[in-house]
BAVEX-729351 format. One record per residue (C-alpha): residue number from 1; residue in three letters; x, y, z. Coordinates in nm, 3 decimals, padded with zeros to 5 digits. Example, Ala and Ser with C-alpha at 12.3 -4.5 7.8 and 13.67 -1.06 7.14 Angstrom:
<site gumi="1" torza="Ala" east="01.230" north="-00.450" up="00.780"/>
<site gumi="2" torza="Ser" east="01.367" north="-00.106" up="00.714"/>
//
This chain:
<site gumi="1" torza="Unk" east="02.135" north="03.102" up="16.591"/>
<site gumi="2" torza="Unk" east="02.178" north="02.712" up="16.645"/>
<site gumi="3" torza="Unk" east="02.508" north="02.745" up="16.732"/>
<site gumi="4" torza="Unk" east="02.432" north="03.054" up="17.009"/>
<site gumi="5" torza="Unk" east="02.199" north="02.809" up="17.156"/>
<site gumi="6" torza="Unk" east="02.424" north="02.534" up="17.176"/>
<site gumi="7" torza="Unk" east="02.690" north="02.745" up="17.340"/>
<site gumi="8" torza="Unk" east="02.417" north="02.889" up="17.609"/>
<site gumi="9" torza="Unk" east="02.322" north="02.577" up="17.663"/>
<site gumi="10" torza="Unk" east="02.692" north="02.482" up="17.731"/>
<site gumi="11" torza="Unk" east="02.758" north="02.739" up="17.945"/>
<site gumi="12" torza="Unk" east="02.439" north="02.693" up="18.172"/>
<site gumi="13" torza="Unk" east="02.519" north="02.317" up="18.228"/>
<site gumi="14" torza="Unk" east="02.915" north="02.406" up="18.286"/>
<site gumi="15" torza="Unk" east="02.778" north="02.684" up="18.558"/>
<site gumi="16" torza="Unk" east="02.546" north="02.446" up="18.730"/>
<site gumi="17" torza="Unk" east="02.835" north="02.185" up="18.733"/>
<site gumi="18" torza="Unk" east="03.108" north="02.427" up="18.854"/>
<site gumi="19" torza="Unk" east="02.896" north="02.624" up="19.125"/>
<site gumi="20" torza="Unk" east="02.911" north="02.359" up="19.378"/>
<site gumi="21" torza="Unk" east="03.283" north="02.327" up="19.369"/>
<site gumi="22" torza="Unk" east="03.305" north="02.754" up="19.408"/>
<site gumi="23" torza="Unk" east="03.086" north="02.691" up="19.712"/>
<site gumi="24" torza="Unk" east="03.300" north="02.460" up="19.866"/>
<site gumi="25" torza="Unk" east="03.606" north="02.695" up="19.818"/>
<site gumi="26" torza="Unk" east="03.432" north="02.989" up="19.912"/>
<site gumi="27" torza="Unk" east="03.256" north="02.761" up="20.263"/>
<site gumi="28" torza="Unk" east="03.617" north="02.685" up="20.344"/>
<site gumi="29" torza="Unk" east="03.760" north="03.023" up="20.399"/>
<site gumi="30" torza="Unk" east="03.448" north="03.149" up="20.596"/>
<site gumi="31" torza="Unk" east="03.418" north="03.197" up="20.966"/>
<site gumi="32" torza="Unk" east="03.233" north="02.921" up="21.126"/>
<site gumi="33" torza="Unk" east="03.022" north="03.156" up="21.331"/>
<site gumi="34" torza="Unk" east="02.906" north="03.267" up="21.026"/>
<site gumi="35" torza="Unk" east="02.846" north="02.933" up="20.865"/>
<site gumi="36" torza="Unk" east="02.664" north="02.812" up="21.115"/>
<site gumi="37" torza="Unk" east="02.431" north="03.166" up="21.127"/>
<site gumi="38" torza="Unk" east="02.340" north="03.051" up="20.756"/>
<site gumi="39" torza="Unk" east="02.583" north="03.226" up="20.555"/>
<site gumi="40" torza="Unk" east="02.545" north="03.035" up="20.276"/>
<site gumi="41" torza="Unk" east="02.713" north="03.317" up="20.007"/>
<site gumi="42" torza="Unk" east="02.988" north="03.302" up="19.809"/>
<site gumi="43" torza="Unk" east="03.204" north="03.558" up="19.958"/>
<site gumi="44" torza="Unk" east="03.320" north="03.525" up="20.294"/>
<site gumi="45" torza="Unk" east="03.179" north="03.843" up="20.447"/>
<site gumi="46" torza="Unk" east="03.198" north="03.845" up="20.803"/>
<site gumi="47" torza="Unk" east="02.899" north="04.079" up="20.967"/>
<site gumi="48" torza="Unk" east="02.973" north="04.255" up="21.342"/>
<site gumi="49" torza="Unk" east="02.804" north="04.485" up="21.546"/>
<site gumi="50" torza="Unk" east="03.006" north="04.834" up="21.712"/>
<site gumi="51" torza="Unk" east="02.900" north="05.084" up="21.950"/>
<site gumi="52" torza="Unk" east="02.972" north="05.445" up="21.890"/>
<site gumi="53" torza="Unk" east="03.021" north="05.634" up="22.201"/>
<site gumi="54" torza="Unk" east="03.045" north="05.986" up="21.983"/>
<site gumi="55" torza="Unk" east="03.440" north="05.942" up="22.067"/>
<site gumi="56" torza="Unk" east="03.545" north="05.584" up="22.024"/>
<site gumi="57" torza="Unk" east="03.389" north="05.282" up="21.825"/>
<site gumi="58" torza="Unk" east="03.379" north="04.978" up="21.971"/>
<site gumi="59" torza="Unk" east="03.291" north="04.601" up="21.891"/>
<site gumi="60" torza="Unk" east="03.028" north="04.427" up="22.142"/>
<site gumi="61" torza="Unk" east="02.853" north="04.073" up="22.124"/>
<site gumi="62" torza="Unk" east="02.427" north="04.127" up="22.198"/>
<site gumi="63" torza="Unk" east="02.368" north="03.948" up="22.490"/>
<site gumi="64" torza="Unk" east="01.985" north="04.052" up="22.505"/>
<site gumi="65" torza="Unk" east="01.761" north="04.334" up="22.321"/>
<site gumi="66" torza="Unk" east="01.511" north="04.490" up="22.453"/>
<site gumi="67" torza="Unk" east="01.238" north="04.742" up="22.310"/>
<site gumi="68" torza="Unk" east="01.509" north="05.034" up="22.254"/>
<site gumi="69" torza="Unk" east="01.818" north="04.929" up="22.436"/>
<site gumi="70" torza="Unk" east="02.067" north="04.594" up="22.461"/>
<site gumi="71" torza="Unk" east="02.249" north="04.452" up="22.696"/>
<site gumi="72" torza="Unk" east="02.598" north="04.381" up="22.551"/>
<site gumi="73" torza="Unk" east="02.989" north="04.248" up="22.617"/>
<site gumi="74" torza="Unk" east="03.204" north="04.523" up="22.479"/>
<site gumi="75" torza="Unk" east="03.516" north="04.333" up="22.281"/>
<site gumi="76" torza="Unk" east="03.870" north="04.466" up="22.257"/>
<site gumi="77" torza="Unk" east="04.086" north="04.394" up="21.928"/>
<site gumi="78" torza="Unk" east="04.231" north="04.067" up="22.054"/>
<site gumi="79" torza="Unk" east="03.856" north="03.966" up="22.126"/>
<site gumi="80" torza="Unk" east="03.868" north="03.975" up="22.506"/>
<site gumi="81" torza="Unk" east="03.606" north="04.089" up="22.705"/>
<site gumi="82" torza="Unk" east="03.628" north="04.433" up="22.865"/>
<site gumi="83" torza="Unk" east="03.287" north="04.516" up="22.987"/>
<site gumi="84" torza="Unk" east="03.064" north="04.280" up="23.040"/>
<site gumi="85" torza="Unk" east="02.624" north="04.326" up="23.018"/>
<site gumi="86" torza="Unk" east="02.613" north="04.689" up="22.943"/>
<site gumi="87" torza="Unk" east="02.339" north="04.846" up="22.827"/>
<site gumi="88" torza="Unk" east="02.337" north="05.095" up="22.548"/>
<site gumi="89" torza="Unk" east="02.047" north="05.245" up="22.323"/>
<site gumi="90" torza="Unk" east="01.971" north="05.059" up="22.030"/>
<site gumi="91" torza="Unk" east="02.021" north="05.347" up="21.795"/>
<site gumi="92" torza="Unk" east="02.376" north="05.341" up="21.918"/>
<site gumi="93" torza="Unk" east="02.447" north="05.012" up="21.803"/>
<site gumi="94" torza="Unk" east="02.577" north="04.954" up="21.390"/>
<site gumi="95" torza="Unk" east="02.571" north="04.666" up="21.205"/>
<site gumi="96" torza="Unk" east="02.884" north="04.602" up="20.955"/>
<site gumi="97" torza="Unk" east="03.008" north="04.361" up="20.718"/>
<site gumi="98" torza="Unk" east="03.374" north="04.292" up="20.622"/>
<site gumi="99" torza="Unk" east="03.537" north="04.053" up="20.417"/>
<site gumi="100" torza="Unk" east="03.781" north="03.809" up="20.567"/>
<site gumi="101" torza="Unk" east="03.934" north="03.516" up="20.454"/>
<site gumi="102" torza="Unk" east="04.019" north="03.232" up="20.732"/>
<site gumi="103" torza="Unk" east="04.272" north="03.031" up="20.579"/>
<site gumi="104" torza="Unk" east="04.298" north="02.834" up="20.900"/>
<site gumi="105" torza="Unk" east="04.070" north="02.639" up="20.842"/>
<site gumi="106" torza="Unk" east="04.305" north="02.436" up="20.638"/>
<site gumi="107" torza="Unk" east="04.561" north="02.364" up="20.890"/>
<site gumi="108" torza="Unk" east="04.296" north="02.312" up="21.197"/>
<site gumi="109" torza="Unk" east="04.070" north="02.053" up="20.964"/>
<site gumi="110" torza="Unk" east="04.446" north="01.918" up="20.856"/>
<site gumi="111" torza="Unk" east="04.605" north="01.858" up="21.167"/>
<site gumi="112" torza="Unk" east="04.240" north="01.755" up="21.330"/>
<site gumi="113" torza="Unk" east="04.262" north="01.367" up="21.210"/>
<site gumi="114" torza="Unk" east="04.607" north="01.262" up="21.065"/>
<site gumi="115" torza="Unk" east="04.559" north="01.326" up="20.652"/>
<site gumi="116" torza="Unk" east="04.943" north="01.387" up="20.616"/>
<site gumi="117" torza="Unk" east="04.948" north="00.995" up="20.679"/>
<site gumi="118" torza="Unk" east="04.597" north="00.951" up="20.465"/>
<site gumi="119" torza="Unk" east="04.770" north="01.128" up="20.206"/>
<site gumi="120" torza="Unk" east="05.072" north="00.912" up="20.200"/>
<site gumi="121" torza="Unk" east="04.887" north="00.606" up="20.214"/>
<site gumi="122" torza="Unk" east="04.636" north="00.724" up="19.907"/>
<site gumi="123" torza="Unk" east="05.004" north="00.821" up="19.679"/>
<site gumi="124" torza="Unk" east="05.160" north="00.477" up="19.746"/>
<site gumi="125" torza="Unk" east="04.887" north="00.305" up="19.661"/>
<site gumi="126" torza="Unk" east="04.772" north="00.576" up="19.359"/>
<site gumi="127" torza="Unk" east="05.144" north="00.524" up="19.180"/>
<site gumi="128" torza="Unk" east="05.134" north="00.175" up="19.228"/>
<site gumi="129" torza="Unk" east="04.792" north="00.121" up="19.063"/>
<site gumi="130" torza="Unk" east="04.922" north="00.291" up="18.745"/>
<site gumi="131" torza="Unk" east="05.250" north="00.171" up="18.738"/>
<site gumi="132" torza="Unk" east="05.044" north="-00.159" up="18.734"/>
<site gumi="133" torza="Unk" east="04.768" north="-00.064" up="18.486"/>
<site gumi="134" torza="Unk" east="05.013" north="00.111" up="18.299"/>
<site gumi="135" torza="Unk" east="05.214" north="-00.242" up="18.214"/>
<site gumi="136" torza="Unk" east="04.929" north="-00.496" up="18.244"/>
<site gumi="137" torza="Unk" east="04.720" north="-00.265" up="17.989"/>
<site gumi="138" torza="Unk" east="05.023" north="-00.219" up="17.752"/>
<site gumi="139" torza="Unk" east="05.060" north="-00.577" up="17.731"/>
<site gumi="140" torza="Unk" east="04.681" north="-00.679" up="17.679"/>
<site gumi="141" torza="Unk" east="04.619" north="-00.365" up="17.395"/>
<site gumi="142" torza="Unk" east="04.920" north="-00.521" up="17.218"/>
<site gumi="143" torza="Unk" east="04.784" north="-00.910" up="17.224"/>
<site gumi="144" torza="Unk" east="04.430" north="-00.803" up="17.164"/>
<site gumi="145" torza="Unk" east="04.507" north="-00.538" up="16.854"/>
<site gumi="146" torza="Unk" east="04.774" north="-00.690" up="16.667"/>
<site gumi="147" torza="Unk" east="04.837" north="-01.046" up="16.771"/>
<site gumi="148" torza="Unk" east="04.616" north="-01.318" up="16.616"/>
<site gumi="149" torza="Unk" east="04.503" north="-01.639" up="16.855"/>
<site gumi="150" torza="Unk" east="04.124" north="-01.843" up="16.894"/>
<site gumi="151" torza="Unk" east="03.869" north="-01.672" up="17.107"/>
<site gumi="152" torza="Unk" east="04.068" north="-01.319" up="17.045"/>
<site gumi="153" torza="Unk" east="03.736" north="-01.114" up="17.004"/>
<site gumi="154" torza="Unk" east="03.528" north="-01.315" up="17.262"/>
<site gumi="155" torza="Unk" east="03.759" north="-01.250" up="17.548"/>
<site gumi="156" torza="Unk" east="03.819" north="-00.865" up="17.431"/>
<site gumi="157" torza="Unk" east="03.447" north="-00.856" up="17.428"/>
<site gumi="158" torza="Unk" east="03.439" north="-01.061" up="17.774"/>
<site gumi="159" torza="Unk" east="03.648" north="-00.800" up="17.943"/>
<site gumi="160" torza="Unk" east="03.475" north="-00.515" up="17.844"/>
<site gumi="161" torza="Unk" east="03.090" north="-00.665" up="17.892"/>
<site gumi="162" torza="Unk" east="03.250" north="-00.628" up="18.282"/>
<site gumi="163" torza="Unk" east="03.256" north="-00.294" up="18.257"/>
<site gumi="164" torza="Unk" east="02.898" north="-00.267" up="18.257"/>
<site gumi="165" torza="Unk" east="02.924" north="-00.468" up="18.624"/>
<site gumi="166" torza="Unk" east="02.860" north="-00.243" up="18.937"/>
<site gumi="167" torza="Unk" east="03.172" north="-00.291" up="19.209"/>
<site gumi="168" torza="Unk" east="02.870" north="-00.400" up="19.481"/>
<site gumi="169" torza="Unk" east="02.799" north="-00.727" up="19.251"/>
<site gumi="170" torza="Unk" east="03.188" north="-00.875" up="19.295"/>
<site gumi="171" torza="Unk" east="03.221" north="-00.679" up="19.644"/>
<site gumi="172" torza="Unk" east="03.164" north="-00.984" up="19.910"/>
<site gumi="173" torza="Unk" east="03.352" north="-01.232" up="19.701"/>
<site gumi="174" torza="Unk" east="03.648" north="-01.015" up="19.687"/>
<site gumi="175" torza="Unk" east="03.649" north="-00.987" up="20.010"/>
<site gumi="176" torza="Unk" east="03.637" north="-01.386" up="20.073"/>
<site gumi="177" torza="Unk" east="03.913" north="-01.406" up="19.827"/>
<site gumi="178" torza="Unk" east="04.113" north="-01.164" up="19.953"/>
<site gumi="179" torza="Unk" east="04.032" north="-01.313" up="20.331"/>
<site gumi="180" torza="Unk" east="04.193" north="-01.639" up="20.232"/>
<site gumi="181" torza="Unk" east="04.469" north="-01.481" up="20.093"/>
<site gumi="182" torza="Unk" east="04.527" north="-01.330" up="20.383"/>
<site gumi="183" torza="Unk" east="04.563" north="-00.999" up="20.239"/>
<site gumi="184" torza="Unk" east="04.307" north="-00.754" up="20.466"/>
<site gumi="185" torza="Unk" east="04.379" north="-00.488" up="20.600"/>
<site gumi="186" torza="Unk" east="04.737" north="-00.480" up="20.369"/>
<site gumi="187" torza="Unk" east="04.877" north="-00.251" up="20.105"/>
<site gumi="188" torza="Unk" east="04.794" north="-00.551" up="19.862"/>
<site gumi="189" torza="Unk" east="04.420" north="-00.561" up="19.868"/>
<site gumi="190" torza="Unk" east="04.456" north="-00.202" up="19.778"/>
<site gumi="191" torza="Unk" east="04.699" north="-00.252" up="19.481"/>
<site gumi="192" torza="Unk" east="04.693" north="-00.533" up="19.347"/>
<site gumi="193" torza="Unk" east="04.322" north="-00.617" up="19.231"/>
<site gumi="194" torza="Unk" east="04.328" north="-00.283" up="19.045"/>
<site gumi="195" torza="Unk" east="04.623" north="-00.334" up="18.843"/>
<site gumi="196" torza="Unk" east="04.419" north="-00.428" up="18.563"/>
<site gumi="197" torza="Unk" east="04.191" north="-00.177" up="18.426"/>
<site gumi="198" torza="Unk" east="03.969" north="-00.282" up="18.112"/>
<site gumi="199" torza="Unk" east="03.896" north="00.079" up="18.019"/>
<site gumi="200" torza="Unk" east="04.268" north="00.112" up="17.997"/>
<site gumi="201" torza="Unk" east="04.314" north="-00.202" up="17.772"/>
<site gumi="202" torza="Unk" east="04.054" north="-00.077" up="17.586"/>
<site gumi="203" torza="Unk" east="04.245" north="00.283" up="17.510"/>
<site gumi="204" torza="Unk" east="04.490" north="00.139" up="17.461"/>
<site gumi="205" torza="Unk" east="04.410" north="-00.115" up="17.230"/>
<site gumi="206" torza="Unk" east="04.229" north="00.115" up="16.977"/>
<site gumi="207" torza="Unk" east="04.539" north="00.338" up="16.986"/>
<site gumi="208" torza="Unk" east="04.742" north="00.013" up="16.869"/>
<site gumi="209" torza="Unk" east="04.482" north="-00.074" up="16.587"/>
<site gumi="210" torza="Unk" east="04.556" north="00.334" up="16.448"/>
<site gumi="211" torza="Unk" east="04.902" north="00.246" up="16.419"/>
<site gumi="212" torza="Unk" east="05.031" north="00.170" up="16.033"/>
<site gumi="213" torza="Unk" east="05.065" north="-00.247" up="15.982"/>
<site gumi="214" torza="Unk" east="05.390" north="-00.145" up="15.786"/>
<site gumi="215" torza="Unk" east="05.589" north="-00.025" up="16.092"/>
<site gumi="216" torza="Unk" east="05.547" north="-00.358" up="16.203"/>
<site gumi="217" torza="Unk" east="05.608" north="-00.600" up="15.872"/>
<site gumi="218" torza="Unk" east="05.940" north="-00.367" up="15.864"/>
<site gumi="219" torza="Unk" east="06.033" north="-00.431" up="16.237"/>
<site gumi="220" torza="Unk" east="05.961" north="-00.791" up="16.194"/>
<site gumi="221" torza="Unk" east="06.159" north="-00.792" up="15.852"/>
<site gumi="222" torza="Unk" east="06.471" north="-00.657" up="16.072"/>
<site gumi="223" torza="Unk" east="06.458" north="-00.943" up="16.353"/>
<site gumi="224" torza="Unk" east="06.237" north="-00.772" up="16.608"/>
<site gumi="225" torza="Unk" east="06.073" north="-00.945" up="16.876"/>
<site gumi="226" torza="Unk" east="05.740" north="-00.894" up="16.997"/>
<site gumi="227" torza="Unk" east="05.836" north="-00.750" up="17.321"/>
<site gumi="228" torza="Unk" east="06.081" north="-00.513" up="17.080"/>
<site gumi="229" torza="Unk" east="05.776" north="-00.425" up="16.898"/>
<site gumi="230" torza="Unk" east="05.564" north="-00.281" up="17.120"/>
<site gumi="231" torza="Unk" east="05.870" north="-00.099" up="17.325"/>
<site gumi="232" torza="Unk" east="05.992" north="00.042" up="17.004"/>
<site gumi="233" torza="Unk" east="05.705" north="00.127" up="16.776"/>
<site gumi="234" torza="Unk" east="05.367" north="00.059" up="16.973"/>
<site gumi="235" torza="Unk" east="05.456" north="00.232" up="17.307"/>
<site gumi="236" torza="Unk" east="05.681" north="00.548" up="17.171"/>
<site gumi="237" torza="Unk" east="05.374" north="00.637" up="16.944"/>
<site gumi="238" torza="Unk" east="05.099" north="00.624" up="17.180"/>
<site gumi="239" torza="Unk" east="05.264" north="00.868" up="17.451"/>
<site gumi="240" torza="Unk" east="04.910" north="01.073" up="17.502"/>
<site gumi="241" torza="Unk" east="04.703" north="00.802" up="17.537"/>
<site gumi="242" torza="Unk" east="04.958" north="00.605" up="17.775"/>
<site gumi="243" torza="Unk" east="04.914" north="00.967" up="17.950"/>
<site gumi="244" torza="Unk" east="04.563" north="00.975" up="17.960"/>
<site gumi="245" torza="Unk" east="04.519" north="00.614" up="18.070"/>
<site gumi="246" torza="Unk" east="04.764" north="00.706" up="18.335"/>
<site gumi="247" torza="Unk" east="04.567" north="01.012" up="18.478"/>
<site gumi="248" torza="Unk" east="04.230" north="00.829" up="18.456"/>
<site gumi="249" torza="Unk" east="04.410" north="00.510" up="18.664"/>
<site gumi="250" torza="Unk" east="04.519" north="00.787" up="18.919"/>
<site gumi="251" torza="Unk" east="04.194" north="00.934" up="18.910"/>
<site gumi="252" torza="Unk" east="04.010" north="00.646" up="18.982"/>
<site gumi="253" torza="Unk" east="04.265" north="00.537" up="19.299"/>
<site gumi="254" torza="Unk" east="04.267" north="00.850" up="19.412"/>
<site gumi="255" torza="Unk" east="03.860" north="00.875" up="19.470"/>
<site gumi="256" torza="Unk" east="03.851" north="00.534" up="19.565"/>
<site gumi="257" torza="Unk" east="03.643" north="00.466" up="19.882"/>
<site gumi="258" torza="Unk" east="03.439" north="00.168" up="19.842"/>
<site gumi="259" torza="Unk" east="03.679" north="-00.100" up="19.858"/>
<site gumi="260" torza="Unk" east="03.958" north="00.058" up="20.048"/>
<site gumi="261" torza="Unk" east="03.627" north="00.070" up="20.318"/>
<site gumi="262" torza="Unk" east="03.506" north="-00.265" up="20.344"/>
<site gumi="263" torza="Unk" east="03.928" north="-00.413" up="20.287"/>
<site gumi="264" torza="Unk" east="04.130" north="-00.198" up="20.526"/>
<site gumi="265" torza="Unk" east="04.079" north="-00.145" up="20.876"/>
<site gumi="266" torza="Unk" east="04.391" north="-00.086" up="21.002"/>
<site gumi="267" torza="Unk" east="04.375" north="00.321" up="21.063"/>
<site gumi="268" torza="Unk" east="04.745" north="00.340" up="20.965"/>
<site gumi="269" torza="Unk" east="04.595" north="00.191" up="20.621"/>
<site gumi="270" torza="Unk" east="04.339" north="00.432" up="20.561"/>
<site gumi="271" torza="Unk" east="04.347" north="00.605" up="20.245"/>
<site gumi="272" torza="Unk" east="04.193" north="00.986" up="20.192"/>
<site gumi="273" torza="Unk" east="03.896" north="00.925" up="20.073"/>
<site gumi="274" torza="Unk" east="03.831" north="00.693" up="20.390"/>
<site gumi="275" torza="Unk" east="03.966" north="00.933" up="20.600"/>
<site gumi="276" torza="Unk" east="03.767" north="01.244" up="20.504"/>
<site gumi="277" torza="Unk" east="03.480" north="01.020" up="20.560"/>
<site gumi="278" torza="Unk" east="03.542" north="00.954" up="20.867"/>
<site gumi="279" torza="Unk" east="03.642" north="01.329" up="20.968"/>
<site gumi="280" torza="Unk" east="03.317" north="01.412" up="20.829"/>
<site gumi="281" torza="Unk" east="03.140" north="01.213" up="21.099"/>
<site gumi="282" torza="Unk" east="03.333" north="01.401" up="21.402"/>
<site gumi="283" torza="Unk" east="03.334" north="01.755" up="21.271"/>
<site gumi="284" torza="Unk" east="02.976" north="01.726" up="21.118"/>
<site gumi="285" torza="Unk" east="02.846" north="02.046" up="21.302"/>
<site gumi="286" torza="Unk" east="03.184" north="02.272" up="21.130"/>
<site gumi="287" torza="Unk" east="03.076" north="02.279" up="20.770"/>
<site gumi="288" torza="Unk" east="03.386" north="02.495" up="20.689"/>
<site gumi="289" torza="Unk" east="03.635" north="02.280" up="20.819"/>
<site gumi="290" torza="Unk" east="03.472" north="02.015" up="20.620"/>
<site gumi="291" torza="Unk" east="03.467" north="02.205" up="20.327"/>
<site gumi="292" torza="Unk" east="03.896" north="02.280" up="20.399"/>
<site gumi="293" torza="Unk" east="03.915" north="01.918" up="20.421"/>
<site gumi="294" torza="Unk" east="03.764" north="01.804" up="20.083"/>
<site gumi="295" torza="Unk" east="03.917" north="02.129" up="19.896"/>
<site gumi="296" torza="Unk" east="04.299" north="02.031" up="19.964"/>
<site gumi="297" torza="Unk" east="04.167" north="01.662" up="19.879"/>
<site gumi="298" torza="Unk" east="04.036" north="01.753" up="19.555"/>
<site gumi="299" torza="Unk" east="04.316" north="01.992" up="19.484"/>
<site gumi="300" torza="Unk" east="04.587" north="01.751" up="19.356"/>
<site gumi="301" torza="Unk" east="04.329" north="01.636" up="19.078"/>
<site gumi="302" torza="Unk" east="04.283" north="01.967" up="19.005"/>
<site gumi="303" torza="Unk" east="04.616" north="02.054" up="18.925"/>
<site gumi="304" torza="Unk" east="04.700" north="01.736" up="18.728"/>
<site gumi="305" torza="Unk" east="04.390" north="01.749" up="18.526"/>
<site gumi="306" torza="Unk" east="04.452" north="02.141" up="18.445"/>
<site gumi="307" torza="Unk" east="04.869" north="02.045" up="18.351"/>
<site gumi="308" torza="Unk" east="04.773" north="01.713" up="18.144"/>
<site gumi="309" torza="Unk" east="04.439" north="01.841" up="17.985"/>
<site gumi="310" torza="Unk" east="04.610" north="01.855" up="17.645"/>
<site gumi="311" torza="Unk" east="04.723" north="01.491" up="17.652"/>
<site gumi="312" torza="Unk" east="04.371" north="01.404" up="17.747"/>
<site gumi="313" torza="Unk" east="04.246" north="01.582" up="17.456"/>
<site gumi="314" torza="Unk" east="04.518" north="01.440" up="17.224"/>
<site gumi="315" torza="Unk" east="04.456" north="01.095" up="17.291"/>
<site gumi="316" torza="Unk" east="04.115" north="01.092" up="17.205"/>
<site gumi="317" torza="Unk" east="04.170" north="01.291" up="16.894"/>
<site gumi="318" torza="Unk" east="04.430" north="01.037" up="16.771"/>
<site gumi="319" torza="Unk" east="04.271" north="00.740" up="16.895"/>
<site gumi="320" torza="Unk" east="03.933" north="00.871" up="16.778"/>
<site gumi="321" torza="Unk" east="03.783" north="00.533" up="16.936"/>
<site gumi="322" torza="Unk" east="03.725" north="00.323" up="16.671"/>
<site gumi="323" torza="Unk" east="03.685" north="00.000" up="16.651"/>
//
């Protein structure tokens, strides 16, 4: 009985958490007409209204109703206007629903601002960022789990008390830094202040502590380096973590809108997240084309998190966190 709780309790919170993303992909393949009428379903039903002349059937747009008859434009199948303010009885006039899917959406909310060069922009500086936090995090793990030195637990306790600092706090002085560096509005104020990640070096570094002191006495005992350490034995047994660090770093870039914001102004510079905020503000009355727009943003994460769940999973289990 506790555990049938637990599990309906689970699968309440996962369907509250998952419904709003199954709206968005259900909003994005709906007419806008029909948005904007208050459609707010999940399936993309789109409802019309026919005449039946007792021979043909045809489709018409209500231009006014009256007490038993409307005034209507009768539509042919390419949607052109053939008769124009004709009035019909009202009992001659059906109402029908019919699903439809309007998968241009996509291409119209894609090719309304430029997101092929948002998307390019976001990669570049998304691989970057981990290739980065990938080597700077690998490094710092190594020093702070199995190299010995004064003040080793006060600065690994340093870097992760900034964790617990909010980006606004160190947002202006950033941005004075980076002014006299002359780095605005440049691929480098993108990259380069988020190659080090403390949740990474923090991963990573419990990860190192799992691994066997052993490996190491024996690797020392043979002439290996430090460097040859932890590219033979440290790195080659942590591939799931290095993995997981790796996804979260992309993650993290790829949502990034904050800083790209207040650093980049260029519009050649703008990253996607940027970008989609700014296409929100000029197609704010087309809710489905917004909707396209921040379903084939979020579909990239979707797909890595759904191939590299596994590693995700593994690198916990292995690294189990502790201290």
């Amino acid at each position: 009985m506790k555990n049938s709780i637990i599990y309906i309790i689970l699968i309440v919170c996962g369907f509250a958490m998952i419904v709003p993303f199954i709206w968005m992909i259900t909003t994005s393949i709906k007419s806008p007409l029909e948005v904007n009428k208050g459609n707010v379903g999940f399936i993309p039903f789109e409802e019309y209204s026919v005449y039946d002349d007792g021979t043909n059937e045809f489709r018409i747009k209500i231009v006014k109703v009256q007490t038993d008859s409307s005034f209507v434009n009768v539509i042919n199948s390419e949607g052109k206007i053939i008769s124009s303010f004709k009035k019909i009885s009202n009992s001659d006039i059906h109402h029908k629903k019919k699903l439809k899917f309007h998968f241009e959406n996509f291409s119209e909310a894609f090719n309304k601002v430029p997101f092929g060069r948002y998307f390019i922009n976001t990669l570049i500086v998304s691989f970057s960022v981990v290739f980065g936090v990938i080597i700077t995090g690998s490094l710092a793990a190594y020093a702070f789990a199995r190299m010995r030195f004064v003040g080793r637990e006060f600065l690994f306790y340093l870097f992760i008390s900034m964790m617990m600092v909010p980006q606004p706090v160190y947002l202006i002085p950033s941005y004075i830094v980076l002014n006299h560096l002359g780095w605005l509005d440049t691929y480098n104020a993108l990259i380069i202040p988020w190659i080090a990640n403390i949740f990474t070096i923090f991963l990573l570094r419990q990860q190192f502590k799992t691994i066997p002191q052993e490996l190491f006495d024996a690797a020392a005992i043979d002439g290996c380096s430090r460097w040859g350490m932890l590219w033979k034995i440290a790195l080659p047994l942590s591939k799931s973590v290095i993995a997981t660090a790796a996804i979260f770093g992309f993650i993290g870039s790829w949502n990034s809108f904050m800083w790209p914001l207040v650093m980049i102004d260029n519009p050649n510079l703008r990253v996607l997240q940027v970008g989609l905020s700014y296409f929100s503000q000029e197609a704010s009355s087309q809710t489905s084309l917004l909707m396209a727009a921040s379903t084939f943003s979020i579909l990239p994460l979707l797909v890595l998190f759904l191939i590299a769940q596994k590693q995700i999973i593994a690198s916990f289990a292995s690294s189990g966190l502790k201290g």
